[in-house]
N, C-alpha and C positions, 0 to 999 in steps of 0.2 A: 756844459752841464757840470753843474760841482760834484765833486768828489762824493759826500753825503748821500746825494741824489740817487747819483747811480749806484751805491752801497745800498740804500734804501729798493730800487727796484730790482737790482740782485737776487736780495734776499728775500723779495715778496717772489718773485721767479722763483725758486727754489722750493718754495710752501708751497707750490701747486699741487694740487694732486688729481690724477686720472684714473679714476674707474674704467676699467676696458672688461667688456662683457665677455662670460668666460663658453658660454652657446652650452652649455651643458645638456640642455634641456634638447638646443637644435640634432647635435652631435650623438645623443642618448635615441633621437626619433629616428636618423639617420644607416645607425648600426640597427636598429630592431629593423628596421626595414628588409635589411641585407637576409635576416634569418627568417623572413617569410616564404614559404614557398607558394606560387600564385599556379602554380599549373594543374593541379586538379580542380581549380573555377575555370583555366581557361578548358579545358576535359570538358566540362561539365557542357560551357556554351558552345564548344564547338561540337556535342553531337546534338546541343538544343540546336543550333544552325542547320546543322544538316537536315534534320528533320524537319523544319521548318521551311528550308530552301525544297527540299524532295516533296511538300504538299503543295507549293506554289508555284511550281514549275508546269508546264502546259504539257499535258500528255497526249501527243500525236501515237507514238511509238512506247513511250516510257523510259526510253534510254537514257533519256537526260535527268527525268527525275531520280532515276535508281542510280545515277552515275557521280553523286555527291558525297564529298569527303571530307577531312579535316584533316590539319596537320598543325603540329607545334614546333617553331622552330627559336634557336637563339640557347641561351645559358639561362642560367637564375636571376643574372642581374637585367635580362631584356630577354623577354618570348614575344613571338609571334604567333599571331592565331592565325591560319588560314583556309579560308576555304575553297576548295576544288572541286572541279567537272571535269571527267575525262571522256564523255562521250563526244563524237566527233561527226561534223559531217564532211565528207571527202577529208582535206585538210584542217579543217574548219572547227573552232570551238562549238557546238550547237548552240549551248544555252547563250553566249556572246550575240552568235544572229539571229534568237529568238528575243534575246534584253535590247538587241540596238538594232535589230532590222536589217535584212540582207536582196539583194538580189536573186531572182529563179534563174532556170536554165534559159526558158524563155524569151526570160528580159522584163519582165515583170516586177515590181518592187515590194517586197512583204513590209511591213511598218514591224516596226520592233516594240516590244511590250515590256514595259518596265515592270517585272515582277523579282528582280533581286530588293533593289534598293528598299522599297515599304516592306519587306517582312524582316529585311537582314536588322533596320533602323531600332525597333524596340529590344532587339538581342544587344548590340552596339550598348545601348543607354543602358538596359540592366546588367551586363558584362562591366560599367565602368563603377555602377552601382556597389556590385558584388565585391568589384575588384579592392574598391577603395574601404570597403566593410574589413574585408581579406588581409589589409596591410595597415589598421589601423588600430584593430581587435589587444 
């Protein structure tokens, strides 16, 4: 390669220029994010849950329906919503062997009746709804 040539592609190398993207816009969505606080939406759907999990639950006794809670765990940058049942039978979660079916004394087999999942599922969807309203506002 002559002398020339490669002075010539040197110096076309040298006029390159890179634009590198400076995310200001990413970095600016990022930090508003941190300053949102989402826990009075998740307040809000976890006593819409409970109320909603306490009219769907099968009242033999009522224990299980009156025995629904919620709780919020984690920091600001990650909560959990949860929600709980403390009625029991023996050792036993109740409303777990009324959602998935449990054996009697006798030997009998009760069928379990899915009434968590269909009432919890429209709370789920408008909780994510909410959420993302919450943190984008």
């Amino acid at each position: 390669m002559p002398n020339d040539e490669l002075r010539r592609i040197l110096k076309d190398a040298a006029m390159l220029k890179f634009n590198i993207p400076k995310f200001k816009k990413t970095f600016r969505f990022f930090q508003k994010l941190k300053t949102h606080d989402v826990k009075p939406v998740l307040e809000k759907f976890g006593a819409r849950g409970v109320a909603a999990l306490s009219a769907a639950t099968p009242k033999d006794s009522g224990e299980a329906a009156a025995s629904w809670d919620y709780k919020i765990e984690g920091t600001p940058e990650r909560y959990r919503l949860i929600w709980t049942n403390t009625a029991l039978a023996g050792n036993a979660p109740l409303v777990l062997m009324i959602q998935y079916g449990h054996a009697t004394k006798s030997g009998s087999w009760y069928s379990g009746h899915d009434f968590i999942n269909p009432v919890i599922r429209p709370i789920y969807d408008d909780l994510n709804k909410a959420l993302f309203k919450a943190v984008t506002k």
